[in-house]
ROSE-876008 format. One record per residue (C-alpha): residue in one letter; x, y, z. Coordinates in steps of 0.25 Angstrom, whole numbers, plus 5000, padded with zeros to 4 digits. Layout:
<sites>
AXYZ ...
</sites>
This chain:
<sites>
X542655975395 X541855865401 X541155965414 X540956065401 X540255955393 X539255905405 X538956055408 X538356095395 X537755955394 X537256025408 X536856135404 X536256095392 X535255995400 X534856115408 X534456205396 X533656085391 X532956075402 X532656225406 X532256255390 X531456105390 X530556125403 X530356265402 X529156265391 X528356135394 X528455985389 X528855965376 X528855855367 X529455785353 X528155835348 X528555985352 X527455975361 X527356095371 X526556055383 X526656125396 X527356055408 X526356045416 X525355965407 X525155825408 X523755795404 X522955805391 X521555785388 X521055775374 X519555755374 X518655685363 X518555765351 X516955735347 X516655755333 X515755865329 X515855875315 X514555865307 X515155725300 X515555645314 X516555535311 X516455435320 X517855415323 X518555545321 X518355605336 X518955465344 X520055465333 X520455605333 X520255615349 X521155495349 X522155565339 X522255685348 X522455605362 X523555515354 X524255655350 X524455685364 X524755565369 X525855535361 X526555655360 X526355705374 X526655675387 X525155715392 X524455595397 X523055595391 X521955625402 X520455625399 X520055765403 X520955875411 X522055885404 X523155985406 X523155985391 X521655975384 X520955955371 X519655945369 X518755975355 X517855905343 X517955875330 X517255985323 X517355935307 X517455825299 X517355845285 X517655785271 X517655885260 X518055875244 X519155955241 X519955945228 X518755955219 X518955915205 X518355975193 X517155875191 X516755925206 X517255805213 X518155805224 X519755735223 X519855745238 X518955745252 X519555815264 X519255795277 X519155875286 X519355865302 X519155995311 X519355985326 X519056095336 X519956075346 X520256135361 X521556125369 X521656165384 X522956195391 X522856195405 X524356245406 X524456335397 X522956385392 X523456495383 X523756355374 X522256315375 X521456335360 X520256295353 X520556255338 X519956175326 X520956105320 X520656045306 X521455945296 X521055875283 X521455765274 X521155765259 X520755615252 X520255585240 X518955585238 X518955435230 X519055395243 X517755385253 X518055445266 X517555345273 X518955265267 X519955355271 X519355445284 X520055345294 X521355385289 X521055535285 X520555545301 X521755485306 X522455585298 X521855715299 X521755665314 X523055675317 X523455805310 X522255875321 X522855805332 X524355855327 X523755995326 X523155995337 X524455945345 X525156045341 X524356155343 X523956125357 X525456085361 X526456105352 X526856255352 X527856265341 
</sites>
């Protein structure tokens, strides 16, 4: 009983490590990058939207690098990567939505687009150009100038998440 026991245990070890190794380098994440991969390089996202916030393009760079860094093995290189991002910020925007019927707005959106551009060098069928766009609602008794830290920071981290996933998570 004991031989049959170690054998599947065996066996089952094997499998693992055929159906594992056979399709890249995964993570908890369900990140799917190739193998041979080690590098990334995100470059700096400059903004070129007509209304430039000073802060969004280091924020939203560092928010993209952090991505990477901490839900990958890739170590983090300046330029070259085997895996590269590079883009700008294309919009930044606040707009009144919800408009009430004395013509005055209940809520402000903003609005962040960014064009983005992922390179491959494993596998360049992978490789895109996309904008990538995300908002947040506020109300609009609130200045922006109060709350657009925190609506950045948010709206931040749903581009990087979307743009992690589509450049490696193939689900």
């Amino acid at each position: 009983m004991v031989g049959i026991a170690k054998s599947g245990t065996f066996f089952l070890l094997i499998f693992i490590i055929v159906v594992g190794g056979g399709c890249g380098v995964y993570s908890f994440t369900g990140a799917s990058i190739p193998a041979e991969a080690k590098t990334i390089s995100v470059q700096y996202f400059q903004d070129k939207s007509q209304l430039v916030e000073p802060t969004l393009s280091p924020l939203f760079t560092d928010a993209l690098r952090d991505i990477f860094s901490t839900q990958t093995t890739l170590e983090m290189v300046d330029q070259g990567g085997d895996l590269s991002l590079e883009g700008e910020i294309k919009d930044y925007k606040t707009t009144p939505v919800a408009i009430q019927g004395d013509q005055t707005s209940a809520l402000n959106r903003l609005t962040i687009t960014v064009n983005v551009r992922f390179f491959n060098k494993f596998e360049p069928g992978k490789d895109f150009e996309q904008e990538f766009t995300q908002f947040l609602d506020y109300s609009s008794v609130k200045d922006l100038s109060s709350v657009k830290a925190e609506l950045i920071d948010q709206i931040d981290q749903m581009l990087v998440t979307d743009i992690f996933n589509k450049a490696v998570v193939n689900w």
